[in-house]
N, C-alpha and C positions, 0 to 999 in steps of 0.2 A: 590506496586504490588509484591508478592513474583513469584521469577522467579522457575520455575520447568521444567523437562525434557524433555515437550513435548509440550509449551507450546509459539506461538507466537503472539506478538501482535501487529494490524496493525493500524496504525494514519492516521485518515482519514478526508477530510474537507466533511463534513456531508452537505454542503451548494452550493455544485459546483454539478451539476446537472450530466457531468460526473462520478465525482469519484463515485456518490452515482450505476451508472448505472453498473459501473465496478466493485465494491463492491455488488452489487444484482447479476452480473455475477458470481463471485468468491461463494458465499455464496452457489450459486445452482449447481456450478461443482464439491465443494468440499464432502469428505466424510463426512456424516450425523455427526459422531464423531471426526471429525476433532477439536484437540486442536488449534485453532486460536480464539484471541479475539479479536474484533473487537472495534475500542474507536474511535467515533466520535467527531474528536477538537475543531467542528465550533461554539459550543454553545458559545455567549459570557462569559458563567459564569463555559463553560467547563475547571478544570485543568487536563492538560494531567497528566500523571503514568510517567513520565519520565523526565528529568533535562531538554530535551531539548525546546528552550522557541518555542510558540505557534504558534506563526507567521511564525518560520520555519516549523513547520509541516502542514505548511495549505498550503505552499507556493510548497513542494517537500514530495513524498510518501517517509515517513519512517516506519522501523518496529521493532522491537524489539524479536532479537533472541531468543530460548530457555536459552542460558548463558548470557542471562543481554545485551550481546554486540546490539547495535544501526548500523541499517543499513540504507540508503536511494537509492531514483534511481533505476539504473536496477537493484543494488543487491537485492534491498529491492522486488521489483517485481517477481525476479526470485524464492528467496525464497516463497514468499508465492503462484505463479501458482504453483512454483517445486511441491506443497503438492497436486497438482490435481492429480488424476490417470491417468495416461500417458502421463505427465507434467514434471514429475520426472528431466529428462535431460536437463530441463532449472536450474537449482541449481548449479552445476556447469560452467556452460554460464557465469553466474551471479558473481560468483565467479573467476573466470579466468580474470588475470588482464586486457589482452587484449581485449578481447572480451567483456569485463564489460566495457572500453573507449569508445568502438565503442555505444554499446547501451545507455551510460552516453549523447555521444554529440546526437544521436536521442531523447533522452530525454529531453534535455537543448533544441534541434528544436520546442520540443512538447509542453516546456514549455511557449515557445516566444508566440505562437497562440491558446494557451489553452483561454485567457480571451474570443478570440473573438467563438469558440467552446463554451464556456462556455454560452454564450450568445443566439445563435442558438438551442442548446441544448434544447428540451422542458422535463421539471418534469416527471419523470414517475408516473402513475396514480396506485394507492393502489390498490389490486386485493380485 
């Protein structure tokens, strides 16, 4: 993937009934031309754009800045809401070390009872 100025990409498990609904979330608040590419890891025969191996990306939200650099968790979160219009002030949240702890351990909470969400969770239906 060549990395350019404006351009983030977010690793998604295409197969967890959540992510996919908070990914159809993001997709419709953001601006129409919004530089975000979206890369769904779940396919078995998907290889992600990035060194990091596959199992962690399906495991914890990560994204991949405009400069190459890899983020996961709240940072990885806050950067790509921050791109919503009037979201903006979550990017620095995200980035502030403290404030990125706190959101880190609700995160690691989230992740403990994600399978069982995941499982409740029903498909959203194709419009």
């Amino acid at each position: 993937m060549t990395v350019n100025d404006h351009t983030l990409t977010v690793f998604y498990d295409g197969s967890c009934p959540l992510c996919i609904r908070e990914i159809t979330l993001l997709r419709r608040a953001l601006p129409e031309k919004s530089a975000i590419n979206f890369e769904d890891v779940s396919a078995p025969d998907a290889v992600p754009s990035c060194d990091i191996a596959k199992s962690k990306l399906m495991a914890r939200f990560h994204c991949q800045l405009p400069d190459g650099k890899m983020v996961n968790g709240a940072q990885a979160f806050t950067e790509v809401w921050g791109r919503v219009r009037f979201m903006e002030w979550l990017k620095p949240v995200g980035r502030f070390g403290p404030s990125r702890a706190v959101l880190n351990a609700l995160y690691a909470l989230f992740l403990k009872v994600r399978p069982g969400l995941q499982r409740i969770t029903p498909p959203l239906k194709s419009k």
